[in-house]
C-alpha positions in Angstrom: -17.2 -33.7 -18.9 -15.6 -30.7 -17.5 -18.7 -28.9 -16.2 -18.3 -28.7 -12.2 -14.8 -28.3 -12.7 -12.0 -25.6 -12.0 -11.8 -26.7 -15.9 -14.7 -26.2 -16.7 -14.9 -22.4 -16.7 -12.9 -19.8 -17.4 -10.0 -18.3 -14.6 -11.1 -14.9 -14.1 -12.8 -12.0 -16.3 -9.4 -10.6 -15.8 -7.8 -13.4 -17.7 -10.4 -13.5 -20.2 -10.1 -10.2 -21.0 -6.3 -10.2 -21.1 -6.8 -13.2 -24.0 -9.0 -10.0 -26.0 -7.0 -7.3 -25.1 -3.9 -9.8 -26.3 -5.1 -11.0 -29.7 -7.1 -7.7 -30.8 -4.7 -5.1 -29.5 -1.1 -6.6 -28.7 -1.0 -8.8 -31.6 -3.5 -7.3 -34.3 -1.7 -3.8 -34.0 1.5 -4.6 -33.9 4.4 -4.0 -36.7 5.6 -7.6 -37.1 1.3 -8.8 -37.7 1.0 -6.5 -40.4 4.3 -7.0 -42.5 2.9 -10.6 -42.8 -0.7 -10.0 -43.5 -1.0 -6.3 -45.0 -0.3 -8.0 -48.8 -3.4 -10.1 -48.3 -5.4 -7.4 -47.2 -4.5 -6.2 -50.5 -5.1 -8.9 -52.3 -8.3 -9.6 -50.6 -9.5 -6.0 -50.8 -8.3 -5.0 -54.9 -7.9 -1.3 -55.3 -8.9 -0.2 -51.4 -5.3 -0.1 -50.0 -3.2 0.0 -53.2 -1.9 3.3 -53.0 -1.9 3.1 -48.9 1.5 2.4 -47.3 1.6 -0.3 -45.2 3.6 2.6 -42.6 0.5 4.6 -43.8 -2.1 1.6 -42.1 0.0 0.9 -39.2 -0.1 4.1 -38.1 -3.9 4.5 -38.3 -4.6 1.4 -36.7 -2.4 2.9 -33.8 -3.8 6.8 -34.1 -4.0 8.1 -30.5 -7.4 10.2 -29.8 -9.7 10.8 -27.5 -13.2 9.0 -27.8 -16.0 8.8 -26.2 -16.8 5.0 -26.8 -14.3 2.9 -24.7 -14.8 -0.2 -26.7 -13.2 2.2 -29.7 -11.2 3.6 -27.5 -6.8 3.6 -28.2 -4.4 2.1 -26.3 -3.3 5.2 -24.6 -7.0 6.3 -23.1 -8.6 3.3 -22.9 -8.0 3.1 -19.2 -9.0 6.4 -18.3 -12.4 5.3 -19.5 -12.4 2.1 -16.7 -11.1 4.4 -14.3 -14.0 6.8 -14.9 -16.6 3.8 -14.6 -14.9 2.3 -11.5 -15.3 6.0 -9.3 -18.8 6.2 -10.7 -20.0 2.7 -10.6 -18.1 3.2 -6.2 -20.3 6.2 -5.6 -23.1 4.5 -7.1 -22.3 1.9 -4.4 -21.4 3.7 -1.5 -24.7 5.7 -2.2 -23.1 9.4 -2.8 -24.3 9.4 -6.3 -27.4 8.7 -7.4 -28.8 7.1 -10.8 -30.6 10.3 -11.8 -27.3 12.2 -11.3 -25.1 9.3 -13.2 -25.5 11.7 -16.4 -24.2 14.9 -15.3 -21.5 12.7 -13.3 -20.4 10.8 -16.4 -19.9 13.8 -18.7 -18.0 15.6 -16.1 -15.5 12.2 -16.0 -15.1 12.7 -19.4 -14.4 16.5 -19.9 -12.2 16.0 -17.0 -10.7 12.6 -18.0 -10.7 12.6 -22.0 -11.5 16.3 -22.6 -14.9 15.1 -24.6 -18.4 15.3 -23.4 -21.0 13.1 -25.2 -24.1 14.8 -26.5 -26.6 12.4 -25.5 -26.6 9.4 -22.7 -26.1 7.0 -25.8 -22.7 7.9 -26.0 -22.8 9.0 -22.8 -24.1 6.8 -19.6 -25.8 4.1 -21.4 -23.1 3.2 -23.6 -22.2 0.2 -21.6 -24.7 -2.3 -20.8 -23.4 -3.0 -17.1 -25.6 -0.8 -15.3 -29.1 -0.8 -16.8 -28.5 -4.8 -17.1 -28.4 -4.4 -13.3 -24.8 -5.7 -13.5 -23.1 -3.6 -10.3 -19.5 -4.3 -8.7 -16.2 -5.3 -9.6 -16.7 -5.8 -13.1 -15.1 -2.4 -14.6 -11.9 -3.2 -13.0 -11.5 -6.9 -14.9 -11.1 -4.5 -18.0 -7.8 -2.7 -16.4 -6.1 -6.6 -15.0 -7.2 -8.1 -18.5 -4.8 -5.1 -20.1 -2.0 -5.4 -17.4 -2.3 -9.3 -17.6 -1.7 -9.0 -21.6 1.5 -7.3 -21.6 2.3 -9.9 -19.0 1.7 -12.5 -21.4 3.0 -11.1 -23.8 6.6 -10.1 -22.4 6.7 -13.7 -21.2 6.0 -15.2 -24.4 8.8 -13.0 -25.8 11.4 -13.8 -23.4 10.9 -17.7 -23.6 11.5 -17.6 -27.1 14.4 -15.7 -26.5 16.0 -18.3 -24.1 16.1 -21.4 -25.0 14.8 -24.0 -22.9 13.4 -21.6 -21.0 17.0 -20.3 -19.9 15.8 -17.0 -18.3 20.0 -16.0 -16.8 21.0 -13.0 -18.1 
């Protein structure tokens, strides 16, 4: 019914990624989630977390580290892996770097970037499926807005429940 319609799809990679980046990051790793739902983890998972503080999980969940996955990336690097994609994937474009030199390129992003350098192109080059899908410009970026636009949300959703009726005067 919707199909043909601004309704009918989604806003913007941007926003959908924010809506990820929001539920799995903001949300799933914060404090407040995990007061509430640690016990049933418990529960659910007899004998796995008993002896593991819940101050313990939390701050494993939220364990800072370079990586060389970005989809397991933290909170804190995360970006530097989109920015590393974004300068390649604009070479790539602009035609100062070519595919058989994406390799060499990519680990020299990442010692630079992250201070890691894959082994192989798995973890390396062809860890995403953009490029050899033939997928090329302005996707890399979406990742970076869809982050921004989450704290966004988020903040917003905090203030209006801390003003009534949306009462924003301070």
């Amino acid at each position: 019914m919707l199909e043909g319609t601004p309704l009918g799809r989604g806003a913007s990679v941007g926003i959908h990624e924010s809506q990820s980046r929001l539920w799995e990051n903001v949300v799933g790793r914060s404090r407040g989630f995990w007061e509430y739902f640690y016990p049933l983890l418990q529960r659910t998972f007899p004998g796995q977390f008993d002896r593991v503080r819940l101050e313990t999980f939390y701050r494993a969940i939220n364990k800072v580290e370079r990586s060389l996955i970005r989809t397991e990336a933290d909170e804190v690097t995360y970006n530097l892996h989109i920015m590393l994609r974004f300068e390649l994937e604009l070479k790539m474009l602009e035609g100062t770097l070519r595919a058989k030199d994406l390799p060499e390129a990519w680990r020299a992003g990442m010692d630079s970037y992250l201070g890691v350098v894959p082994r192989d192109d798995r973890d390396g080059s062809l860890q995403d499926v953009h490029w050899f899908s033939g997928i090329m410009g302005g996707g890399f970026q979406s990742y970076t807005i869809g982050n921004i636009l989450s704290a966004q949300f988020y903040a917003a959703a905090e203030g209006s429940s801390k003003h009534p009726k949306g009462d924003r005067s301070r």
